[in-house]
C-alpha positions as MATLAB code, in Angstrom:
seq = 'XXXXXXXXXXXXXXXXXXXXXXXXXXXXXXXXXXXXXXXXXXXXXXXXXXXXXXXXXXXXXXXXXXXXXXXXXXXXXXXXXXXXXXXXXXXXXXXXXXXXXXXXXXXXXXXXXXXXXXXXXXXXXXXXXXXXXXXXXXXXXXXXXXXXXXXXXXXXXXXXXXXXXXXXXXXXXXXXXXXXXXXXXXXXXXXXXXXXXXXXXXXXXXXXXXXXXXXXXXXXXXXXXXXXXXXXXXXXXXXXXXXXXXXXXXXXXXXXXXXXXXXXXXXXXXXXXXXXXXXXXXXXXXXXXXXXXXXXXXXXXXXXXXXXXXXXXXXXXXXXXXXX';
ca = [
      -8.938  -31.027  -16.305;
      -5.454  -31.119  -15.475;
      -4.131  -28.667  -12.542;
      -0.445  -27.214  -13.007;
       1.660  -23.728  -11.085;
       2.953  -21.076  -12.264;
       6.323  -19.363  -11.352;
       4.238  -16.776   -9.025;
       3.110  -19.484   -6.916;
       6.903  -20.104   -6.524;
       7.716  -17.016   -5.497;
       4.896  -16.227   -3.364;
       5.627  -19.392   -1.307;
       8.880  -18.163   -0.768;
       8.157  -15.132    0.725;
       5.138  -16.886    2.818;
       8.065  -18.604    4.318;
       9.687  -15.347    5.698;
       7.907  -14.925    9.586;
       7.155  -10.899    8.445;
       4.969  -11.564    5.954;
       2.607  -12.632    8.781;
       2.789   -8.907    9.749;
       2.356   -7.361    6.281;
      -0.776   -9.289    6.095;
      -2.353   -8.021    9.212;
      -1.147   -4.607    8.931;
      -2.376   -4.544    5.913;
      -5.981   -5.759    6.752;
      -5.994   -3.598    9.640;
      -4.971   -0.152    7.959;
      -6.077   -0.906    4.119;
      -4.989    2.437    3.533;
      -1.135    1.417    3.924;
      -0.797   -0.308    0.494;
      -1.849    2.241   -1.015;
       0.372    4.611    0.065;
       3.265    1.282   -0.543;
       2.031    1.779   -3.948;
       2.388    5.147   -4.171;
       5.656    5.379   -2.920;
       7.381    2.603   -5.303;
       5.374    5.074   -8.129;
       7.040    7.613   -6.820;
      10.412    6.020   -6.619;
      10.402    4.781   -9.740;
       9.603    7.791  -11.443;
      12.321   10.040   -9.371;
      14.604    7.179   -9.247;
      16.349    8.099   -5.802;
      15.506    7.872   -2.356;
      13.189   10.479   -1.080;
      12.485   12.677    2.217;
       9.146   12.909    3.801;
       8.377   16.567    2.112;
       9.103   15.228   -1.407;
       6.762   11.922   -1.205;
       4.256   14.237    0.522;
       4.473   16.141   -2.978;
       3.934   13.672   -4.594;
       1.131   12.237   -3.195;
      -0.323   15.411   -3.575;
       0.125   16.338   -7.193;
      -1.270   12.618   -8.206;
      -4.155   12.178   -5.806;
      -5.367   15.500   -6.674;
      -5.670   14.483  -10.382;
      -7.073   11.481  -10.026;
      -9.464   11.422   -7.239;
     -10.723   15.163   -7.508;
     -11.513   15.218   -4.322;
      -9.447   15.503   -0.036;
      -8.232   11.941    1.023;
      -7.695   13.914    4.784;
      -9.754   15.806    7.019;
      -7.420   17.548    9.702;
      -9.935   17.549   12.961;
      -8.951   20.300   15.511;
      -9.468   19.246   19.377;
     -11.543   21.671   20.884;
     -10.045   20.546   24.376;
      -6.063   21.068   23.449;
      -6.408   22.701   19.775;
      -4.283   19.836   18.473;
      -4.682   19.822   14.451;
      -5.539   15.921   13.978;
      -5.445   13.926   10.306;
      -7.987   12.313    9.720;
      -7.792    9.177    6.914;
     -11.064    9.861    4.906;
     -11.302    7.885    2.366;
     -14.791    7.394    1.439;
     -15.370   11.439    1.549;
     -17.640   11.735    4.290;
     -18.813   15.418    4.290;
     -19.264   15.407    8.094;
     -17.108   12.569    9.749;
     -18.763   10.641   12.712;
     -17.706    8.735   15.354;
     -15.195    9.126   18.403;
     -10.904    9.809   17.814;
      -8.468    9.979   20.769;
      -6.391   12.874   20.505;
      -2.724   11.756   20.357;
      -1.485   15.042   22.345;
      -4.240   15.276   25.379;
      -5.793   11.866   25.247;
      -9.203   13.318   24.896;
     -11.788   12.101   22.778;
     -12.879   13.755   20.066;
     -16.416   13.650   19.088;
     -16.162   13.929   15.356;
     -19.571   15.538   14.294;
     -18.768   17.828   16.641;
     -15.411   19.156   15.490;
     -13.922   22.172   13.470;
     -12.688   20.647   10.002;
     -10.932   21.511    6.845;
     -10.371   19.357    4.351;
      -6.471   19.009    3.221;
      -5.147   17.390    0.258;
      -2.130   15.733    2.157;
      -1.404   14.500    5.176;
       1.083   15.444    7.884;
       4.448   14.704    8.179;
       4.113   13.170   10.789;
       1.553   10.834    9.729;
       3.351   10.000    6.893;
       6.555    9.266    8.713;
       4.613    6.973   10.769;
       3.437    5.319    7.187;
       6.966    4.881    5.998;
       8.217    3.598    9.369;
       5.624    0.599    8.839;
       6.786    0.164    5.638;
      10.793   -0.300    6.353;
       9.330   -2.609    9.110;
       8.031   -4.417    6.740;
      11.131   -4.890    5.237;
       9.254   -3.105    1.994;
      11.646   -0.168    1.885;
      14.701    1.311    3.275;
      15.747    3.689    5.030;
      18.890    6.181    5.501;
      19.573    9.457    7.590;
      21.638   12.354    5.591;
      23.014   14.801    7.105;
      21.791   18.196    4.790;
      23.889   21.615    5.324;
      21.094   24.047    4.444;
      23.724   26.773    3.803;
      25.684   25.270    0.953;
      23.353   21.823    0.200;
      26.352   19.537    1.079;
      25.208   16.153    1.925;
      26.666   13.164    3.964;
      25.187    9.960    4.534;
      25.423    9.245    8.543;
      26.105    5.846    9.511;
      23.403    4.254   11.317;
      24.039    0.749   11.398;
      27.097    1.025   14.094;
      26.737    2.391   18.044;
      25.706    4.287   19.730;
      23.244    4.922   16.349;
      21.111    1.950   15.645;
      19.211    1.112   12.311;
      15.805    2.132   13.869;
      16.337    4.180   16.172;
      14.170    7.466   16.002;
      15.160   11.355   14.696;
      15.227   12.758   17.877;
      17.987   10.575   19.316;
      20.180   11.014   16.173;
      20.230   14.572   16.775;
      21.293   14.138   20.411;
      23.800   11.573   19.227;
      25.639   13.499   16.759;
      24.746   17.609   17.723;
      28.192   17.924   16.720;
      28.030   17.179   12.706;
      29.147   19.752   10.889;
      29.358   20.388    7.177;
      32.308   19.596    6.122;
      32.245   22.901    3.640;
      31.046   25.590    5.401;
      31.462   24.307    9.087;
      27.934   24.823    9.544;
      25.126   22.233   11.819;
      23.752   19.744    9.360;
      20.151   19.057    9.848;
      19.134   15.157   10.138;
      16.376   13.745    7.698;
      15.576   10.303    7.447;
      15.408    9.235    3.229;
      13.164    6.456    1.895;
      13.837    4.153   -1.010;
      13.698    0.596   -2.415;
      15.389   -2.239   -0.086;
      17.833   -4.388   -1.751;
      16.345   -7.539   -0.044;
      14.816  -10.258   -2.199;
      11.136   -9.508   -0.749;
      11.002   -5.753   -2.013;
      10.522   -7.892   -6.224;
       7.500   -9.123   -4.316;
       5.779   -5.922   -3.865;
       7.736   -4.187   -6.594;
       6.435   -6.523   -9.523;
       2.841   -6.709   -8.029;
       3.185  -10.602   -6.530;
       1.610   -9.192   -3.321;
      -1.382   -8.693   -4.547;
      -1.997  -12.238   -5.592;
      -0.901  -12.817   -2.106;
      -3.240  -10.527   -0.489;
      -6.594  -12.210   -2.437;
      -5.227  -15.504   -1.425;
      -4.479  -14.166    2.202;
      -7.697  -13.269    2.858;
      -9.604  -15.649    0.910;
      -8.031  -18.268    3.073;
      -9.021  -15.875    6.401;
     -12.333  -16.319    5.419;
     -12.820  -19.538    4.141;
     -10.564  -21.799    5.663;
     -12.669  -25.299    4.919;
     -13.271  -24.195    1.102;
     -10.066  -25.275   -1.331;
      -7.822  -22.005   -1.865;
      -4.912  -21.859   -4.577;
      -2.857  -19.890   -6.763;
      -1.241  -19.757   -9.555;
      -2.640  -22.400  -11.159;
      -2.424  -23.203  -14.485;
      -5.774  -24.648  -15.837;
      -5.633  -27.063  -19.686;
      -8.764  -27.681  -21.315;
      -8.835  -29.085  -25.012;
      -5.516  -28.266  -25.529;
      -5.837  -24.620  -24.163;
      -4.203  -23.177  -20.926;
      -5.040  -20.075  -18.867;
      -3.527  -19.453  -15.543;
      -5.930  -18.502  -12.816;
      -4.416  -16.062   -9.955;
      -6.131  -17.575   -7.688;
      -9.191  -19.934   -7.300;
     -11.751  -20.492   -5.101;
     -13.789  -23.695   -4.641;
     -16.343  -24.055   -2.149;
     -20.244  -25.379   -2.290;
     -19.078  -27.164   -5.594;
     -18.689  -23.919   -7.052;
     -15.297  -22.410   -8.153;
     -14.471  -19.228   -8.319;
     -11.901  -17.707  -10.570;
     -10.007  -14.187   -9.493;
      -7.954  -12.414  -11.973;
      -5.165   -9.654  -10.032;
      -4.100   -6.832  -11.732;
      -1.873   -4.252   -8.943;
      -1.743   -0.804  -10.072;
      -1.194    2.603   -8.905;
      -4.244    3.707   -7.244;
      -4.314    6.619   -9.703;
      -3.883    4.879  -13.064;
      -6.742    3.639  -14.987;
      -6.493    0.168  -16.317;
      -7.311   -0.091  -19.989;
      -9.284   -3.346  -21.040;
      -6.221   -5.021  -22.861;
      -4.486   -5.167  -19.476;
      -6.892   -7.186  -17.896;
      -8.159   -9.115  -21.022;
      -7.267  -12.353  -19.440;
     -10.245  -12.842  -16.886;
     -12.538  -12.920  -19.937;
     -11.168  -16.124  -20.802;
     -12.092  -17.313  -17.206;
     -16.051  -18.390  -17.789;
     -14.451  -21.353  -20.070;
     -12.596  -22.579  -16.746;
     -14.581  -21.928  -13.571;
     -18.439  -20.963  -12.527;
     -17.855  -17.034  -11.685;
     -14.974  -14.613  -12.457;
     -13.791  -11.752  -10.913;
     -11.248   -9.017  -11.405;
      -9.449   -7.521   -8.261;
      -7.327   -4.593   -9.165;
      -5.830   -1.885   -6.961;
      -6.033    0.580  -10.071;
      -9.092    2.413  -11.642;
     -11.517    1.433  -14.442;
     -13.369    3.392  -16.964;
     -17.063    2.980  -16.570;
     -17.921    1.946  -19.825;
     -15.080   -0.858  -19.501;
     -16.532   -1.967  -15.968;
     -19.817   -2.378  -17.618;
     -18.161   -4.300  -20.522;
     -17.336   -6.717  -17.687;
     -20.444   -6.622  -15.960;
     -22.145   -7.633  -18.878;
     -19.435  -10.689  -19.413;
     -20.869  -11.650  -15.677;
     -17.462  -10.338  -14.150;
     -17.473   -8.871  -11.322;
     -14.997   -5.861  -10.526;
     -13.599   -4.964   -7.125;
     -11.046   -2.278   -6.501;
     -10.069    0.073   -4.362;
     -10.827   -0.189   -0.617;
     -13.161   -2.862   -1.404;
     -10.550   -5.331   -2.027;
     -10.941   -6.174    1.895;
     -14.691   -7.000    1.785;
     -13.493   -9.025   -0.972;
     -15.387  -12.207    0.296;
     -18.335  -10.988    0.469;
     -18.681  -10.614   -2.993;
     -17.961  -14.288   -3.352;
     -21.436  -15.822   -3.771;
];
């Protein structure tokens, strides 16, 4: 069998060779819930098609996660010591959290069982600033402060990239910085709001045109078995056919085969999109589709009974596990 790359593996490399990607990895492993908001927001983008403020991607996320999942992705936790409202990431709908959090504003610890609750449908602002700021640290997106006159809805870029206003420097500062920006129109005090939308660096293709996932499997396939061969993109000829394999697994004399389909966590994947992993049994011992999107259940148990095994969602980090 003769072993050849595809383009991906090309482009991946490239961006392996930028010293951030390092971060994206762990920040991704360590808070699994950030791609999926990454996802969401390039969704989001491309569908509005200009940058965004916090308040409009919060809108977002609202009006698709409420379709799709049917159910709160937040739990906002009140601290019985300082009656701070807390979010809460909940993603696996636990109908009484447990466990300890440290409250951000008193530095108490919250014992979660213990708690008021309400369930909300989207997070704060201020968690979701904090989502976005990870993200332009990443180098995924950009970001821009506009000054807004809420009077007449003027609007004026501010210029952040010269003293004494800095690139990533924080909304608080900006308004002591520049308390004296006035509309141009109506003379009236702008208010400061940070936008988000794509970069125009080379690495933002990488997450835009779903390379990062392919990444990501490979990333923590590697993590885990770092003695066992790990590659991707490879291109795999047998009698005169060719498949390409995202990326493959061999360890034990056994190779495994992973097909990577990136989606937005609220679209459902229809079989033709991920046709190609069916073709994987002629190629390697076990196949498995990883996809960040949802399938219908009589498609997943189409798969199952092709001996394909499907992991999605938040799973994708206990990917290994699976690989036996």
């Amino acid at each position: 069998m003769k072993i050849k790359y595809s383009s991906t593996k090309k482009i991946i490399k490239k961006y392996e060779k930028n010293l951030i990607s390092n971060y994206a990895f762990n920040d991704f492993l360590s808070k699994p819930y950030l791609r999926t908001f990454m996802q969401l927001f390039m969704k989001s983008f491309q569908e509005k098609d200009y940058s965004q403020t916090i308040e409009e991607f919060s809108n977002f996320i609202k009006d698709k996660l409420e379709i799709s999942l049917g159910k709160p992705l937040f739990i906002d936790i009140i601290c019985k010591n300082c009656k701070s409202v807390i979010d809460l990431y909940n993603p696996y709908n636990q109908k009484k959290p447990i466990g300890m959090k440290l409250c951000s504003n008193c530095r108490n610890n919250i014992e979660l069982s213990e708690c008021e609750e309400k369930y909300n449908w989207v997070c704060s602002e201020s968690f979701l600033y904090q989502l976005l700021e990870d993200l332009y640290n990443l180098d995924i997106i950009k970001k821009e402060w506009y000054g807004i006159c809420q009077d007449c809805s003027e609007s004026n870029t501010i210029n952040c990239t010269t003293n004494p206003i800095s690139d990533d420097v924080d909304l608080q500062t900006i308004k002591n910085y520049i308390s004296d920006f006035y509309c141009p129109k109506c003379k009236n005090l702008f208010e400061i709001r940070p936008f988000y939308g794509f970069s125009s660096t080379d690495g933002v293709s990488f997450w835009k045109d779903g390379y990062w996932l392919e990444w990501y499997v490979k990333k923590l396939c590697m993590k885990t078995y770092s003695r066992s061969i790990v590659d991707q993109g490879v291109l795999l000829s047998k009698n005169g056919d060719q498949i390409e394999v995202d990326v493959i697994v061999i360890k034990n004399n056994e190779s495994y085969g992973i097909e990577c389909k990136g989606a937005s966590p609220y679209k459902t994947m229809d079989l033709g999109e991920v046709a190609n992993v069916l073709k994987y049994s002629d190629y390697v011992d076990k196949s498995y589709l990883v996809t960040t999107g949802k399938i219908k259940p009589q498609d997943r148990k189409f798969l199952d009974d092709n001996k394909i095994c499907v992991i999605s969602g938040l799973d994708i980090e206990n990917l290994t596990s699976y690989l036996h």
